[in-house]
KEBA-936865 format. One line per field, with one value per residue: residue number from 1; residue in three letters; x, y, z of N, C-alpha, C, O in turn. Coordinates in nm, 2 decimals, padded with zeros to 4 digits. Example, Ala and Ser with C-alpha at 12.3 -4.5 7.8 and 13.67 -1.06 7.14 Angstrom:
BEGIN
i	c(1	2);
aa	c(Ala	Ser);
nu	c(01.32	01.28);
nv	c(-00.57	-00.22);
nw	c(00.78	00.71);
cau	c(01.23	01.37);
cav	c(-00.45	-00.11);
caw	c(00.78	00.71);
cu	c(01.32	01.29);
cv	c(-00.33	00.00);
cw	c(00.78	00.79);
ou	c(01.42	01.34);
ov	c(-00.33	00.11);
ow	c(00.85	00.80);
***
This chain:
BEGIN
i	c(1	2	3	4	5	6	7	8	9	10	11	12	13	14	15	16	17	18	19	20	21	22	23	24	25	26	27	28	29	30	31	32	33	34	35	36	37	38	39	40	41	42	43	44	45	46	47	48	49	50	51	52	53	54	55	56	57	58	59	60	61	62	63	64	65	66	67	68	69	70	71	72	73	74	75	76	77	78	79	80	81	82	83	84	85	86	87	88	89	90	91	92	93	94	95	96	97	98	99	100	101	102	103	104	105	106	107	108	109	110	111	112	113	114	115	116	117	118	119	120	121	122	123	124	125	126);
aa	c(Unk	Unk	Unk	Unk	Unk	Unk	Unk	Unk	Unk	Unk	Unk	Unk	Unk	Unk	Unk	Unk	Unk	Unk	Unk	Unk	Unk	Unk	Unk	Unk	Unk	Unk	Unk	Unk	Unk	Unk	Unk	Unk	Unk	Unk	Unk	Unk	Unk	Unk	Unk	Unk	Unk	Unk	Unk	Unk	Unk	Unk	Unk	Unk	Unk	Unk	Unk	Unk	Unk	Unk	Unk	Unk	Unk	Unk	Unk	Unk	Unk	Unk	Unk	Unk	Unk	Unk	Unk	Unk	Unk	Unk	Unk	Unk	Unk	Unk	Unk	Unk	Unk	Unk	Unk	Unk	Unk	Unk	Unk	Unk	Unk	Unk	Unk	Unk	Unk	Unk	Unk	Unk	Unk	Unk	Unk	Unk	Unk	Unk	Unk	Unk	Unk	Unk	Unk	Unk	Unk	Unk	Unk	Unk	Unk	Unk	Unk	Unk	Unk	Unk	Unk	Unk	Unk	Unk	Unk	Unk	Unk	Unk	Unk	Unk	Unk	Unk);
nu	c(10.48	10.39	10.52	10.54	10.72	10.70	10.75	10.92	10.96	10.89	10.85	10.86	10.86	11.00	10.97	11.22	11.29	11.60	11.83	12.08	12.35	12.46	12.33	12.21	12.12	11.93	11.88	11.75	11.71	11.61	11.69	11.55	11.58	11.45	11.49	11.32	11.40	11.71	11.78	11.69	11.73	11.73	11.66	11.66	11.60	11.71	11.73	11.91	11.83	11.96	11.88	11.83	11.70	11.52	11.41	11.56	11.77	12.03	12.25	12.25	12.26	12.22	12.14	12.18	12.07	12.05	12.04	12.23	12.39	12.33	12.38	12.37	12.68	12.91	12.96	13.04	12.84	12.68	12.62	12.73	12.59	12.62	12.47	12.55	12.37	12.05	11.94	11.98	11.86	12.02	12.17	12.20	12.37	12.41	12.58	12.56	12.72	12.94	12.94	12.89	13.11	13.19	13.06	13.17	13.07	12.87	12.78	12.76	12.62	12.44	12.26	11.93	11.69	11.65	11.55	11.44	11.41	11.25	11.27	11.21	11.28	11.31	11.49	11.62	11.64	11.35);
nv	c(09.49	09.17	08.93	08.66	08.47	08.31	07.98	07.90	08.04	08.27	08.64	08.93	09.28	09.60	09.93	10.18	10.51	10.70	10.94	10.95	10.76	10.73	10.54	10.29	10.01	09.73	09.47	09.18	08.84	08.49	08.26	08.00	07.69	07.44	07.12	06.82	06.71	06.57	06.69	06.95	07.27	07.51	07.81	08.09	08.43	08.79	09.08	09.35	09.55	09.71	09.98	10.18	10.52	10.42	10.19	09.98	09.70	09.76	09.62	09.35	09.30	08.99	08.85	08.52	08.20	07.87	07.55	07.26	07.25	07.52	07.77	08.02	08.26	08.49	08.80	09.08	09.25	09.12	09.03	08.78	08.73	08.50	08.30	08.17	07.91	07.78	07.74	07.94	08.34	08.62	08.93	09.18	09.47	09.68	09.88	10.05	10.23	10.15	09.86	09.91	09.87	09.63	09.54	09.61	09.66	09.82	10.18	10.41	10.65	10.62	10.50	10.51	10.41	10.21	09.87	09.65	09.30	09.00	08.68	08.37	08.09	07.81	07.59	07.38	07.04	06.88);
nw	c(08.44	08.28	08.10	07.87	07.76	07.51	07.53	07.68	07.91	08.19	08.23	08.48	08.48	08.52	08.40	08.40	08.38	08.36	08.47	08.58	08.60	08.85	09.03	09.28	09.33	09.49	09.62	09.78	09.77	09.73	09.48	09.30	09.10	08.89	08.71	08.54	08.36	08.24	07.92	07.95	08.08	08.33	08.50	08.71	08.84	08.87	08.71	08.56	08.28	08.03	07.88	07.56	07.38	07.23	07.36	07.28	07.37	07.56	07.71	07.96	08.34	08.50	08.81	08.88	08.94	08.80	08.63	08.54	08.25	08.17	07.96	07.95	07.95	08.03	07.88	07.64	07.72	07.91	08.19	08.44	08.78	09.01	09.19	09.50	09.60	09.69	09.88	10.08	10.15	09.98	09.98	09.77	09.65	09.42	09.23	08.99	08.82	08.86	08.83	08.54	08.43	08.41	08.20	07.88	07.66	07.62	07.58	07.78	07.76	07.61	07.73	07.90	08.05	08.25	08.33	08.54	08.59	08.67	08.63	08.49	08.35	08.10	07.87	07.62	07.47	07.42);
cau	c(10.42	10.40	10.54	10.53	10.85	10.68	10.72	11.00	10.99	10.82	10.93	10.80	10.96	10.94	11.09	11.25	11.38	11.67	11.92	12.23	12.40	12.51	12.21	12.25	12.00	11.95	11.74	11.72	11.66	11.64	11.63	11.55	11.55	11.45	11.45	11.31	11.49	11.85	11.82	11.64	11.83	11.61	11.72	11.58	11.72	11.63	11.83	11.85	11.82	12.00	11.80	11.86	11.57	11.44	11.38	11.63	11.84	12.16	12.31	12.19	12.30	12.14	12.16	12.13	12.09	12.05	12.05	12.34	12.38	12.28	12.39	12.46	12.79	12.97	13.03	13.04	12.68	12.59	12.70	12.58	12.67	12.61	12.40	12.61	12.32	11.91	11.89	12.01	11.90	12.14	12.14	12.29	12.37	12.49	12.64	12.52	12.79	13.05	12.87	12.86	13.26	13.17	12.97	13.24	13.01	12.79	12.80	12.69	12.57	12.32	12.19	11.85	11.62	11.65	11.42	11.39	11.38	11.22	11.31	11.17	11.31	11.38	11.50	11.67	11.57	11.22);
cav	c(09.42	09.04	08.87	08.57	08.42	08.15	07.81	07.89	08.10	08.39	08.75	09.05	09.35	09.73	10.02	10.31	10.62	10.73	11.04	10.97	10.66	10.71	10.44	10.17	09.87	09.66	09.37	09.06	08.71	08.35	08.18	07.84	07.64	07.29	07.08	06.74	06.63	06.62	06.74	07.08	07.35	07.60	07.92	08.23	08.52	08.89	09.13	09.50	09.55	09.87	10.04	10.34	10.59	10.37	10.06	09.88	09.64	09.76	09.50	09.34	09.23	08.90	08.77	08.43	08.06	07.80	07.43	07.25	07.28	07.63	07.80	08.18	08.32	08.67	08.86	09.22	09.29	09.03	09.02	08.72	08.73	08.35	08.27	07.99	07.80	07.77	07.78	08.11	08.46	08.69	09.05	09.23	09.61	09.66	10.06	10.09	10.31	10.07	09.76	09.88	09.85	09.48	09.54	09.70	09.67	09.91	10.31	10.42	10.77	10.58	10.44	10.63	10.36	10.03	09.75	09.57	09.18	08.86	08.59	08.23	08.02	07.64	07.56	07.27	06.94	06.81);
caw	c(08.33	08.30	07.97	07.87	07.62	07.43	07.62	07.71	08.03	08.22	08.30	08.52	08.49	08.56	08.31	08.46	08.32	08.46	08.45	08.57	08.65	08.98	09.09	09.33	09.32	09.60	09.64	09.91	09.71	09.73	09.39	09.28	08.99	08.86	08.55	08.55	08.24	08.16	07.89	07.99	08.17	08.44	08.53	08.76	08.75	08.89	08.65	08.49	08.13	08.03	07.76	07.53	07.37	07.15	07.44	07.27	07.50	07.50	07.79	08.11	08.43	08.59	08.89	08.86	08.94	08.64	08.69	08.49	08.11	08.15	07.80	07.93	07.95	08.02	07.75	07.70	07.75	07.94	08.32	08.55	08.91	09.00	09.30	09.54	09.60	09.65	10.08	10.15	10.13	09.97	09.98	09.65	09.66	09.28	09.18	08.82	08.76	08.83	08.74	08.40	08.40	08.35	08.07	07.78	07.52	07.63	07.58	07.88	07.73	07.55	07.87	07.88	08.14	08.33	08.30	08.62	08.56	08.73	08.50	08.54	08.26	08.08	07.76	07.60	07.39	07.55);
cu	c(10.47	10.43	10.57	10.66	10.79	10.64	10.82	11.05	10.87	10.89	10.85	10.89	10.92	11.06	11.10	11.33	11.43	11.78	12.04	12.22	12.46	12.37	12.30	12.07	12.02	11.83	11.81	11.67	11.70	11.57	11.62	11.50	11.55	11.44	11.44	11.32	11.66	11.89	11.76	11.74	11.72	11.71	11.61	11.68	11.67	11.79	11.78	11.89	11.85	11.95	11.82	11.70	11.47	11.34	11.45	11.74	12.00	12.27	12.21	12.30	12.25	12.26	12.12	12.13	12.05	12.16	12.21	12.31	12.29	12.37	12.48	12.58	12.77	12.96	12.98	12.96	12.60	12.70	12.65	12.66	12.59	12.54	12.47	12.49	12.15	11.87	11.87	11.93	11.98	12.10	12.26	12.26	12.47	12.45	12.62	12.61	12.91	13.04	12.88	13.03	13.27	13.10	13.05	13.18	12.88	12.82	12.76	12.60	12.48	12.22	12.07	11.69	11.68	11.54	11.47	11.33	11.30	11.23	11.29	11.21	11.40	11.38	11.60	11.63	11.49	11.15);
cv	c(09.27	09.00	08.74	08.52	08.29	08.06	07.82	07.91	08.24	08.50	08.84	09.18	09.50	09.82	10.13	10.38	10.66	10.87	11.08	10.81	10.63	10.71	10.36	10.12	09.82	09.56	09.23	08.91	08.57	08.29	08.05	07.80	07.54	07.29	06.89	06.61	06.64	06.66	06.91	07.16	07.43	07.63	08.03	08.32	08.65	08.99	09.28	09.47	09.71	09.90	10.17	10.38	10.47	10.22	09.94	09.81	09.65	09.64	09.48	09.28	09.13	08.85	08.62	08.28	07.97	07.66	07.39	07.21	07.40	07.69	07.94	08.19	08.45	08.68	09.03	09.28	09.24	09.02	08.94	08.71	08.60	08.36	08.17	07.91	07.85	07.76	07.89	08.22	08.52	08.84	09.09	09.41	09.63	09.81	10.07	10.15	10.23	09.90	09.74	09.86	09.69	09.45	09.60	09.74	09.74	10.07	10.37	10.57	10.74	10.52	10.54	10.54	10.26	09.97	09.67	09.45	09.09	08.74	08.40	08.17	07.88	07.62	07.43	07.19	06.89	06.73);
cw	c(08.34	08.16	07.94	07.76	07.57	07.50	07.65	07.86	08.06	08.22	08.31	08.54	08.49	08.48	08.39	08.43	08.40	08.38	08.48	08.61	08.76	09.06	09.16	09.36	09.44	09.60	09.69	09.77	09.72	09.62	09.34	09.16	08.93	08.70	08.61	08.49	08.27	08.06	07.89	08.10	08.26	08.49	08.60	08.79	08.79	08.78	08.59	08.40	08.10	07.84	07.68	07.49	07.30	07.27	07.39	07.36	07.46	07.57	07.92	08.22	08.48	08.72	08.91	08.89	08.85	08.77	08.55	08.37	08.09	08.05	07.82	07.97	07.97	07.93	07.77	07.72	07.81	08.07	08.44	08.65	08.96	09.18	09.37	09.55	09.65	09.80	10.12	10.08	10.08	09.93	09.90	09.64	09.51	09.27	09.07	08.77	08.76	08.80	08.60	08.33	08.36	08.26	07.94	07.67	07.53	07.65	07.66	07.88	07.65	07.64	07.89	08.02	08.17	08.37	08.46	08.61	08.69	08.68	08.57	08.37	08.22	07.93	07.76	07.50	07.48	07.46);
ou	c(10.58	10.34	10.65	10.64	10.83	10.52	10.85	11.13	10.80	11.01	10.77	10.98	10.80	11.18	11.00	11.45	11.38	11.80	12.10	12.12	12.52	12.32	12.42	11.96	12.13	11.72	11.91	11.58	11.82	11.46	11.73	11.40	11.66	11.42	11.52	11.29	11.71	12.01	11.82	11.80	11.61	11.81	11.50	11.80	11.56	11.91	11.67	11.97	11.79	11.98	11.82	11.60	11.35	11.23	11.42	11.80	12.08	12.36	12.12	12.41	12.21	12.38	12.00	12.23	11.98	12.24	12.28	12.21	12.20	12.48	12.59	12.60	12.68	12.96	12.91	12.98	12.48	12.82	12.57	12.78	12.47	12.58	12.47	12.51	12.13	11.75	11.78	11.92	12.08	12.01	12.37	12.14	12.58	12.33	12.68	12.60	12.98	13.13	12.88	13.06	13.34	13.08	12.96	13.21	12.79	12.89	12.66	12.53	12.42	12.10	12.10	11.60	11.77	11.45	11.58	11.20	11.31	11.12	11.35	11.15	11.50	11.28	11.66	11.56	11.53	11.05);
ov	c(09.25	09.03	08.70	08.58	08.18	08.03	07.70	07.85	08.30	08.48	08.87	09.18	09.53	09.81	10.18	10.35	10.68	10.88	11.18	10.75	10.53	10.80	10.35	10.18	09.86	09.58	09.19	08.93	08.54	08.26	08.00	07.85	07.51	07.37	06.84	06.50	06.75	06.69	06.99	07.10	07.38	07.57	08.05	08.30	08.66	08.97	09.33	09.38	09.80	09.85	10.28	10.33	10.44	10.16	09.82	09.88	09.59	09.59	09.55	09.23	09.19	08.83	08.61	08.23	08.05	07.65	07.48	07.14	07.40	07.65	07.98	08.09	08.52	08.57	09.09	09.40	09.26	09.01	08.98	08.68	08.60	08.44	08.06	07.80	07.97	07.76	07.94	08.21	08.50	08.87	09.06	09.45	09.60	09.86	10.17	10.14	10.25	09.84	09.63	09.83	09.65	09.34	09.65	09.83	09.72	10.10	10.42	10.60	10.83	10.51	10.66	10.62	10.22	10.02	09.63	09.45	09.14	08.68	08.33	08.22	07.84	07.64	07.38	07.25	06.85	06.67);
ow	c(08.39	08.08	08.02	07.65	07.60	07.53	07.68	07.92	07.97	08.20	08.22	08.62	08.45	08.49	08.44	08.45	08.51	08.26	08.45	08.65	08.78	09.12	09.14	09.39	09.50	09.57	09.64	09.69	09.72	09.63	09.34	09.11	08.88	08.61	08.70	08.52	08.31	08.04	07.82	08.18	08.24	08.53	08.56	08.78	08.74	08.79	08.58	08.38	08.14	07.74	07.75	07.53	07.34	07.24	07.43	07.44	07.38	07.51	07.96	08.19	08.58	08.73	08.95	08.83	08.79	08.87	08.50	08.36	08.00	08.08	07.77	08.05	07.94	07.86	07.85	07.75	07.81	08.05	08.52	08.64	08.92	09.26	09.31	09.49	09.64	09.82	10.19	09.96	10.15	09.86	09.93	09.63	09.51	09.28	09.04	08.65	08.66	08.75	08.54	08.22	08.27	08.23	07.87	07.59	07.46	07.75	07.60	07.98	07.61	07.61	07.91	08.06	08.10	08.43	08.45	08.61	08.80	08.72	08.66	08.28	08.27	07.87	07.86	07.41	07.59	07.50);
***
């Protein structure tokens, strides 16, 4: 499915029910991200979104690159693994089961699908 955030940004993403947590993800990416202001930030981002019954977002993980005066942070629901840079390839093999050890703020017995992200996004003052 394709969504659109406002004016803010894009995202394509795929939901998948799941039954246990001993998943591993894998995916190959090179991402890049402009802003042609200073004061706008630009971010891309492939990430899972851990969901319980209802489809509510209980935390995510991104993988992510973001230009400078990018906003996100860790925190206990929010886990970004930082891209070094916008040349390379990088191949990411992430354990879901131990992934979520970096997540505290999530119940992992509520965990009921994973959203599969693609995340193109720019915010800021424009």
């Amino acid at each position: 499915m394709l969504h659109k955030l406002l004016h803010q940004g894009i995202k394509l993403f795929q939901k998948v029910s799941i039954s246990t947590l001993d998943l591993e993800f894998r995916v190959s990416c090179r991402l890049i991200a402009r802003s042609e202001s200073d004061s706008l930030f630009a971010a891309a981002a492939v990430g899972m979104e851990y969901l319980d019954n209802n489809d509510s977002l209980l935390g995510e993980t991104r993988i992510v690159y973001a230009t400078a005066g990018c906003n996100w942070q860790n925190s206990p629901t929010l886990h970004l693994i930082r891209v070094p840079d916008t040349v390379n390839w990088y191949d990411y093999h992430i354990y879901i089961s131990s992934e979520l050890d970096s997540l505290p703020g999530i119940q992992r017995s509520e965990i009921k699908s994973i959203k599969v992200t693609l995340l193109g996004f720019v915010s800021g003052n424009s």
